[in-house]
C-alpha positions in Angstrom: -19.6 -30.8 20.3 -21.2 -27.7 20.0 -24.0 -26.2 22.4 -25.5 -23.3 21.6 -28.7 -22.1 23.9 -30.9 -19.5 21.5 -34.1 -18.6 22.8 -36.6 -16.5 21.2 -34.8 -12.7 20.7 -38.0 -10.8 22.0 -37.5 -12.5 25.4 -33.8 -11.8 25.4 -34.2 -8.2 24.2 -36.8 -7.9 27.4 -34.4 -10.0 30.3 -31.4 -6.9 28.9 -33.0 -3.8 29.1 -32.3 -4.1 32.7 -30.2 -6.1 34.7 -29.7 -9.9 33.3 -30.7 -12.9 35.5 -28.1 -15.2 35.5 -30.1 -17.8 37.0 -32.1 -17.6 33.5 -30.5 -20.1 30.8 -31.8 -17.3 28.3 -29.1 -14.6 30.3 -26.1 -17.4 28.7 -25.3 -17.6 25.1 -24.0 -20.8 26.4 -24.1 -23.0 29.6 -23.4 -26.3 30.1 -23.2 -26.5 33.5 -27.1 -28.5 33.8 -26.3 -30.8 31.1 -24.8 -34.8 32.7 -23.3 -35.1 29.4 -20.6 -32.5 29.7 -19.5 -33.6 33.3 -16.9 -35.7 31.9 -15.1 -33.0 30.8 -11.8 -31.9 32.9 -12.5 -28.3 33.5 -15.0 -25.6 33.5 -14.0 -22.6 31.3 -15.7 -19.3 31.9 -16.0 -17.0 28.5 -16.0 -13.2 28.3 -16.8 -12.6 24.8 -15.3 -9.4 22.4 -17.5 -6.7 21.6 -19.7 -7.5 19.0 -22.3 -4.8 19.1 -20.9 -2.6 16.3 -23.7 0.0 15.9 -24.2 4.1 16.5 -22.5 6.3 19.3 -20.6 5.4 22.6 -22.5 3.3 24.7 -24.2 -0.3 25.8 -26.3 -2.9 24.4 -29.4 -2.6 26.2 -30.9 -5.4 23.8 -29.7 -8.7 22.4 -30.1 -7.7 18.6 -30.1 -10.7 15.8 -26.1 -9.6 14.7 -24.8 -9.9 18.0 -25.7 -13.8 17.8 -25.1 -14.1 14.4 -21.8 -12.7 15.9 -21.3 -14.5 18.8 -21.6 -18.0 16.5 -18.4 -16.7 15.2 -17.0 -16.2 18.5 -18.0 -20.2 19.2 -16.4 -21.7 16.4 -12.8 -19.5 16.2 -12.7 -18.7 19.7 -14.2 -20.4 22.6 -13.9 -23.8 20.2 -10.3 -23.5 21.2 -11.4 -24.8 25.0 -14.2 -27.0 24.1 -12.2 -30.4 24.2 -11.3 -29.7 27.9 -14.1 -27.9 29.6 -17.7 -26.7 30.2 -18.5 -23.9 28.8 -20.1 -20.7 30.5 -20.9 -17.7 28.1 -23.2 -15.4 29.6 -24.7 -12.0 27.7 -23.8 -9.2 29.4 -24.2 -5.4 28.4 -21.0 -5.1 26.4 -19.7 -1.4 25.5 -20.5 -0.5 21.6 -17.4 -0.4 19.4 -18.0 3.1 19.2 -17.1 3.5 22.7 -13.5 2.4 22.1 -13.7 5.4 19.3 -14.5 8.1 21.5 -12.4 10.9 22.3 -13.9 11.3 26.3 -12.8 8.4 28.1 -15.1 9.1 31.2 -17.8 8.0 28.4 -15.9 5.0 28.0 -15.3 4.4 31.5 -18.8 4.5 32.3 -20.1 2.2 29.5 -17.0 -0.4 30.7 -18.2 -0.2 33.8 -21.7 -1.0 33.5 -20.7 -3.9 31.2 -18.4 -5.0 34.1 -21.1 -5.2 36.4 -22.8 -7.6 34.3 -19.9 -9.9 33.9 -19.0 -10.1 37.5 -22.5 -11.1 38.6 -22.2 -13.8 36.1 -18.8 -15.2 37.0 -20.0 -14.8 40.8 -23.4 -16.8 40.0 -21.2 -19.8 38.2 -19.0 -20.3 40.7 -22.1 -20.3 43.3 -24.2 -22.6 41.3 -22.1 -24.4 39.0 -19.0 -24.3 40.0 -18.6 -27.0 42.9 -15.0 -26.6 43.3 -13.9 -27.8 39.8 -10.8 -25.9 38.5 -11.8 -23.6 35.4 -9.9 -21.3 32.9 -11.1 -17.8 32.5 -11.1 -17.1 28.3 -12.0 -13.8 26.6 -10.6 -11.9 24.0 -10.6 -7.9 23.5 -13.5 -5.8 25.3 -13.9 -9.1 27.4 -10.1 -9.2 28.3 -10.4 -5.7 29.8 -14.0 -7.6 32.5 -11.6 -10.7 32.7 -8.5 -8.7 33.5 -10.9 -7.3 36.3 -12.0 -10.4 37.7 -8.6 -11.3 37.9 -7.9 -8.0 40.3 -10.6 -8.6 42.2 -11.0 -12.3 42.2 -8.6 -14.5 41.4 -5.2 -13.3 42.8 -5.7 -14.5 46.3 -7.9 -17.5 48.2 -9.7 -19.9 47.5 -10.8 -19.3 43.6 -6.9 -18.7 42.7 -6.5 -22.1 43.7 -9.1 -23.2 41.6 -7.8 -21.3 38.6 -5.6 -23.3 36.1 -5.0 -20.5 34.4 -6.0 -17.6 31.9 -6.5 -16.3 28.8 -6.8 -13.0 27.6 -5.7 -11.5 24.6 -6.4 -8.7 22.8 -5.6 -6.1 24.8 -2.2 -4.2 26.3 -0.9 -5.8 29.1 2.1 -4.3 30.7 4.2 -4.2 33.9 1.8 -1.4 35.4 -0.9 -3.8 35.0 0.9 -7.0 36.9 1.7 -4.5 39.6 -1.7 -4.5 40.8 -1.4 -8.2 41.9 0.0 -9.5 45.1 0.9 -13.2 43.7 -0.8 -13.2 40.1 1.4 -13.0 37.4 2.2 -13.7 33.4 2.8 -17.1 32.5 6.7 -17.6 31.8 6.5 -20.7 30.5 3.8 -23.5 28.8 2.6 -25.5 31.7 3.3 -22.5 34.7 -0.3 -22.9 36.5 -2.3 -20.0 38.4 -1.0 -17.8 35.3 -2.4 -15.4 32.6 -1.2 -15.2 29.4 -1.7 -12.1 27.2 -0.9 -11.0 23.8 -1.8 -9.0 20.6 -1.1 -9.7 17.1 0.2 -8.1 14.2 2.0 -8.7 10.9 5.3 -7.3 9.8 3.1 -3.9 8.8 1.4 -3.3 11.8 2.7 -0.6 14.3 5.3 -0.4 16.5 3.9 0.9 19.5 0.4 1.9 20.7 -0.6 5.4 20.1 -2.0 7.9 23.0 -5.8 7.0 22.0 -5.4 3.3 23.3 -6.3 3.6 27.2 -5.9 0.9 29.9 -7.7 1.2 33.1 -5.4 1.0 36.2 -6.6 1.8 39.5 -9.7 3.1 38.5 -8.1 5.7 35.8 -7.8 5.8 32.2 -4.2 5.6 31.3 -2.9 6.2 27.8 -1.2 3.3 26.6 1.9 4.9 25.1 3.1 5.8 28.7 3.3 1.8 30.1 6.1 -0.6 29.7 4.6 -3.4 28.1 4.9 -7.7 28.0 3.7 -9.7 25.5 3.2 -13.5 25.6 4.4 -15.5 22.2 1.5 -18.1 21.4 3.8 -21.0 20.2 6.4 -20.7 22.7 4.5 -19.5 25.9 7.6 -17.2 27.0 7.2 -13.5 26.8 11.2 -12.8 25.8 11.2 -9.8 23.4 12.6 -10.7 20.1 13.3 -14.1 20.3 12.2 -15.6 17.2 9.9 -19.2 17.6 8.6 -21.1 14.6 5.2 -23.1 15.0 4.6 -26.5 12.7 2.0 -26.0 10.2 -1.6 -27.1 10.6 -2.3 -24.8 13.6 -3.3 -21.4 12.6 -7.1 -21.7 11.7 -8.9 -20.1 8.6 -11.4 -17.9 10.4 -15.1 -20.1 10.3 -17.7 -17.9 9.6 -20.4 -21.3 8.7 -20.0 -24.7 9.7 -17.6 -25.2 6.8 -14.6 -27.3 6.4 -11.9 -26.7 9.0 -8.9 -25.4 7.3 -5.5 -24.3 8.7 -2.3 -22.1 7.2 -0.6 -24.0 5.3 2.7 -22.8 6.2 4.5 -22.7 10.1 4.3 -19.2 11.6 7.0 -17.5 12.8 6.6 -15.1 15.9 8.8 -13.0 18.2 7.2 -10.4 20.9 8.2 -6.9 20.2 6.4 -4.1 23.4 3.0 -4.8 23.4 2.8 -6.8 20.2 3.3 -10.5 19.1 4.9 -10.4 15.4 3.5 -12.8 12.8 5.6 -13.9 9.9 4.2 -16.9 7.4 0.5 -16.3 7.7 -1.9 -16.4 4.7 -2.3 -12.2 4.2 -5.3 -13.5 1.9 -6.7 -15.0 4.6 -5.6 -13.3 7.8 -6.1 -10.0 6.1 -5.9 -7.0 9.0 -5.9 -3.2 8.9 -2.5 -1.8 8.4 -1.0 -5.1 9.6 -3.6 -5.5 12.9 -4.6 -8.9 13.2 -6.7 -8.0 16.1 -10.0 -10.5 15.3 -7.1 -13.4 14.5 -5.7 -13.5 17.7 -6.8 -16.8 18.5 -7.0 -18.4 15.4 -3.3 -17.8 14.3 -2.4 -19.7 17.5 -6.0 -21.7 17.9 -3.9 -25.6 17.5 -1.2 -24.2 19.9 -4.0 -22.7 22.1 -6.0 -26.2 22.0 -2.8 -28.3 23.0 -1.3 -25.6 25.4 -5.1 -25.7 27.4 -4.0 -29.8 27.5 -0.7 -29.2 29.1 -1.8 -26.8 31.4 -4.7 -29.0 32.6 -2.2 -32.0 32.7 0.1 -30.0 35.4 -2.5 -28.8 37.2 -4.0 -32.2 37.8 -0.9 -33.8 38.3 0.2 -31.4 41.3 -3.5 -32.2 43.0 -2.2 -35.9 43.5 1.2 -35.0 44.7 
């Protein structure tokens, strides 16, 4: 079932220019966390969404314009649908970077406009699990700019105490994640296998064209710095399989890998299995629909969910299912 809260855009464009209130329904894209009807689901699953605020030079959305939620119904159906079967969903606006940002040469620009948008999603994620939370265990879900807030919450959040407890696991593609990166935890790590609990997976896709490695212009943020990504030593985690072992080749069964859903249109998958195998920083498609799942130069960046959206749906089942099942031993 699909939720969607839209209020009026003048109010929303008013409630952004400064900070948002996340005890305002109209600061969510979605929340379910007042409604009876979806307390019958498992788990709660909070949502950082990707950037979609493609407009003009380096910097944030200070306003909810009408493409953003044009854009974030996209998001919904290919992306956050993916969860929907097991958990409540919490989607709140926040003051994303532009895509622009993520083009610009000065990464203390981009720093900055991360930064603010961070400060948006961690009041939200700190005001769910004060208000709605109520010691229910949740996934945290995002893809691309909103890997990079979840990937902070994680940090700052989620390694240690009580809320790691709570967290069945999460995740967060779209972004580079590499051994750097897990060295920041004390007990967090990658998910090595498909029911591992208290995990994060992580992963990027491309097709048989797409590059090798990451060039210097692709930073990731580590202790507060802007690191290039062509100086880390990266992991990857392979959708189907839920290992991260480089080169080892897993086919998926067909009917998992989701058209993208731009309407509320038939649901159609690939009609072919895929075959994967993590290479650095990348998860390597073979068998998609290039028609379909048509990137850049081989990027299938805005497909990294719905290549693996079936093994996504039934993976967020198993992990749910161990999780449970160690509360009642």
């Amino acid at each position: 079932m699909r939720f969607l809260l839209i209020l009026p855009l003048a109010f929303l464009s008013v409630a952004a220019f400064g900070q948002f209130d996340y005890s305002d329904q109209s600061s969510w894209y979605i929340n379910q966390g007042k409604q009876d009807s979806f307390l019958d689901k498992r788990v709660d699953v909070f949502f950082v969404h990707p950037t979609t605020y493609y407009r003009g030079r380096p910097h944030n959305e200070l306003k909810i314009r009408p493409t953003t939620m044009k854009r974030l119904e996209v998001v919904q159906r290919n992306q956050v649908a993916a969860f929907e079967h097991e958990g409540r969903i919490f989607l709140p606006h926040y003051r994303q970077a532009s895509l622009a940002s993520f083009l610009n040469n000065d990464t203390a620009e981009l720093k900055e406009a991360l930064d603010l948008a961070y400060t948006d999603v961690r009041r939200a994620f700190l005001h769910y699990l004060r208000e709605w939370n109520d010691g229910r265990p949740f996934i945290l879900a995002s893809h691309s700019q909103g890997s990079r807030h979840a990937f902070q919450l994680l940090v700052e959040f989620l390694d240690t105490g009580e809320f790691h407890r709570q967290l069945v696991a999460a995740y967060i593609p779209g972004m580079p994640m590499s051994t750097q990166q897990l060295a920041l935890f004390d007990s967090l790590t990658i998910c090595m296998n498909s029911s591992q609990t208290g995990c994060f997976v992580s992963w990027m896709s491309v097709d048989n064209r797409g590059q090798e490695v990451l060039g210097e212009r692709r930073y990731v943020e580590i202790n507060g710095k802007m690191v290039s990504a062509s100086d880390l030593d990266f992991i990857c985690t392979n959708p189907i399989s839920w290992t991260n072992t480089e080169d080892e080749k897993v086919t998926g069964k067909d009917k998992r890998a989701l058209y993208p859903r731009v309407n509320d249109d038939m649901i159609r998958y690939n009609r072919r299995p895929l075959k994967t195998y993590v290479r650095g920083a990348f998860v390597r498609i073979e068998g998609h629909d290039r028609g379909t799942f048509n990137g850049t130069f081989g990027n299938l960046h805005i497909y990294d969910y719905n290549l693996f959206f079936g093994d996504i749906q039934m993976n967020v089942t198993e992990r749910v299912d161990s999780y449970l099942d160690a509360l009642e031993d």
